[in-house]
Steps between C-alpha positions, in 0.01 A plus 500: 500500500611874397531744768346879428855581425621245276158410313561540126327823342603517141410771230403327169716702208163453265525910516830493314304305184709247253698666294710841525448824415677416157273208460743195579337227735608491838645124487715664198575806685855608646626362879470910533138558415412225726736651789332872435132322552599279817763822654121677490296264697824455749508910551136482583599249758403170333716182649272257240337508165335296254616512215185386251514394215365796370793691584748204480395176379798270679405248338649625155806589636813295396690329791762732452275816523298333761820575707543841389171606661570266797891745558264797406242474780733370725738808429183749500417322899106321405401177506236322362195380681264365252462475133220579276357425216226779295306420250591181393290220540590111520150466351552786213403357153784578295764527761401257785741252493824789442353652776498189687863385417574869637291437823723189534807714459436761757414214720882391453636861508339655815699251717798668347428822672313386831141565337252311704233533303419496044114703451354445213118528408255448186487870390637590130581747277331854535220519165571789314175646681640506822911611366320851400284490828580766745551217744484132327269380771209713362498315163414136477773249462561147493263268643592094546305242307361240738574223310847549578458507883621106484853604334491811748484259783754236391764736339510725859521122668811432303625848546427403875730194500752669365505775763459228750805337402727805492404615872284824363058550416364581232196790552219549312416893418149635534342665204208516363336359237716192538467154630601680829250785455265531797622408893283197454689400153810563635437243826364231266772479272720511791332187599496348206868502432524427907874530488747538809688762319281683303297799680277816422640827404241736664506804286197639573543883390491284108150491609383833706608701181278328308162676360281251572287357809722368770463326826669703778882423539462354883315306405747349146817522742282233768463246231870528332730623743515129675631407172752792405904390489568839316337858436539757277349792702380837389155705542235723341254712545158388401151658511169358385171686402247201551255757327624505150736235519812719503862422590805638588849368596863645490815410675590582819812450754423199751419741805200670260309292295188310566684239674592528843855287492532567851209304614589227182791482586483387843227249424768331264718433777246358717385280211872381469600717210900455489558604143706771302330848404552661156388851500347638180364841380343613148550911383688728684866435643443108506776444684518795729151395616606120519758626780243667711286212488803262613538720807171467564467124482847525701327702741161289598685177475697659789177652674407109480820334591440730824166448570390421878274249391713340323791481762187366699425207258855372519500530861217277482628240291 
């Protein structure tokens, strides 16, 4: 079990996007470019990341470069917590199986760097709706065909084995629309693929920004967080006009949105929650507001670790 003080907070680099400002993807990019991204999230006080493979796909890297980027965080003072994978989907028609050779991969790398923990998730690629949306969420995407709940299942199962047998989990990513769509979804696939090392990414805020009818968040966090092994944690605002059916959503730093991550939080631990945190933020200074939010996790996982009731539990056990 983490202490407050040594529980792993990483920033996700998904703000830094996959290629440079000259257009060159960041696998193919210079040990220099990825030292000026990583010196940023260490000056704003970051000891762990995840990398993504939206930012850097690992998983394409050539041994040799693979231990580039391992002298270049080292040298730049981060570690590496958990790895994630956006957007592409073991179940994706055209790509499925690369994808899933590439879930396999990470699965071998994150040892490498002391990641506990490879996300991945059902989502895919953006529609061309929701890439000239002011925020992608308010344009429908991709939504899973049933009939491939079966593969789903059995492909996260292998996935699981493989995790298993390399001493890390495998975590499943909220989202909607997906096979892993709704709290309840999300539980029953869980139980479906009933695996020792595979466990729910609750990402709630993918939901809360959505502009649609939603249960209330308490009550989604009850049914998942006994499941979660990882979470990607951020917050919005949200508002609803029952009236005329109106919504409206928008980012917000942990301490400020909808959700109150204080009271969350805190339930986590008393449902067992021992897991990593990513911190994530859309608009704005991504990364500036990914910081605040680690010191706030930081800050009522300390309020908790000092808790008189729960230096009164231990006394009583």
């Amino acid at each position: 079990m983490f202490t407050a003080a040594s529980w792993p907070i990483a920033g996700n680099m998904l703000a830094f996007g996959g290629k440079t400002s000259e257009g060159v993807p960041v696998w193919q990019a210079s040990t220099t470019y990825w030292s000026d991204c990583l010196r940023q999230m260490r000056e704003l006080g970051f000891d762990h990341i995840d990398p993504t493979d939206a930012w850097l796909p690992l998983q394409k890297l050539s041994p040799a470069r693979l231990e580039e980027f391992k002298k270049v965080l080292s040298d730049e003072g981060l570690k590496i917590s958990s790895i994630s994978m956006t957007r592409n989907s073991v179940i994706d028609r055209e790509h499925g199986e690369t994808n899933l050779a590439d879930a396999h991969r990470l699965i071998d790398i994150a040892p490498e760097f002391g990641a506990s923990i490879v996300n991945t998730g059902f989502m895919q690629a953006l529609t061309p709706a929701q890439e000239k949306a002011l925020w992608f969420w308010l344009a429908e995407g991709h939504q899973d065909d049933p009939a491939l709940r079966p593969l789903a299942v059995e492909r996260v199962r292998e996935l699981g084995d493989h995790a298993q047998a390399n001493g890390i989990e495998l975590s499943l990513e909220m989202y909607e629309d997906t096979f892993l769509g709704t709290a309840d979804e999300a539980v029953a696939f869980h139980a479906d693929v009933n695996h020792p090392a595979v466990g729910l990414n609750p990402d709630l805020g993918n939901f809360i920004r959505l502009h649609r009818p939603m249960p209330g968040y308490e009550e989604m966090f009850e049914k998942v967080l006994p499941h979660a092994n990882f979470w990607h944690i951020k917050n919005y605002t949200r508002d609803e006009d029952p009236a005329v059916g109106g919504y409206s959503s928008a980012p917000m730093p942990l301490k400020y949105g909808l959700i109150n991550y204080r009271k969350i939080i805190r339930r986590a631990l008393e449902l067992g929650y021992s897991g990593p945190f990513c911190c994530e933020h859309y608009g704005s200074d991504s990364i500036g507001v990914c910081a605040e939010n680690r010191d706030y996790i930081r800050q009522v996982l300390t309020s908790a670790e000092n808790s008189p009731l729960r230096a009164a539990a231990a006394e009583g056990a």
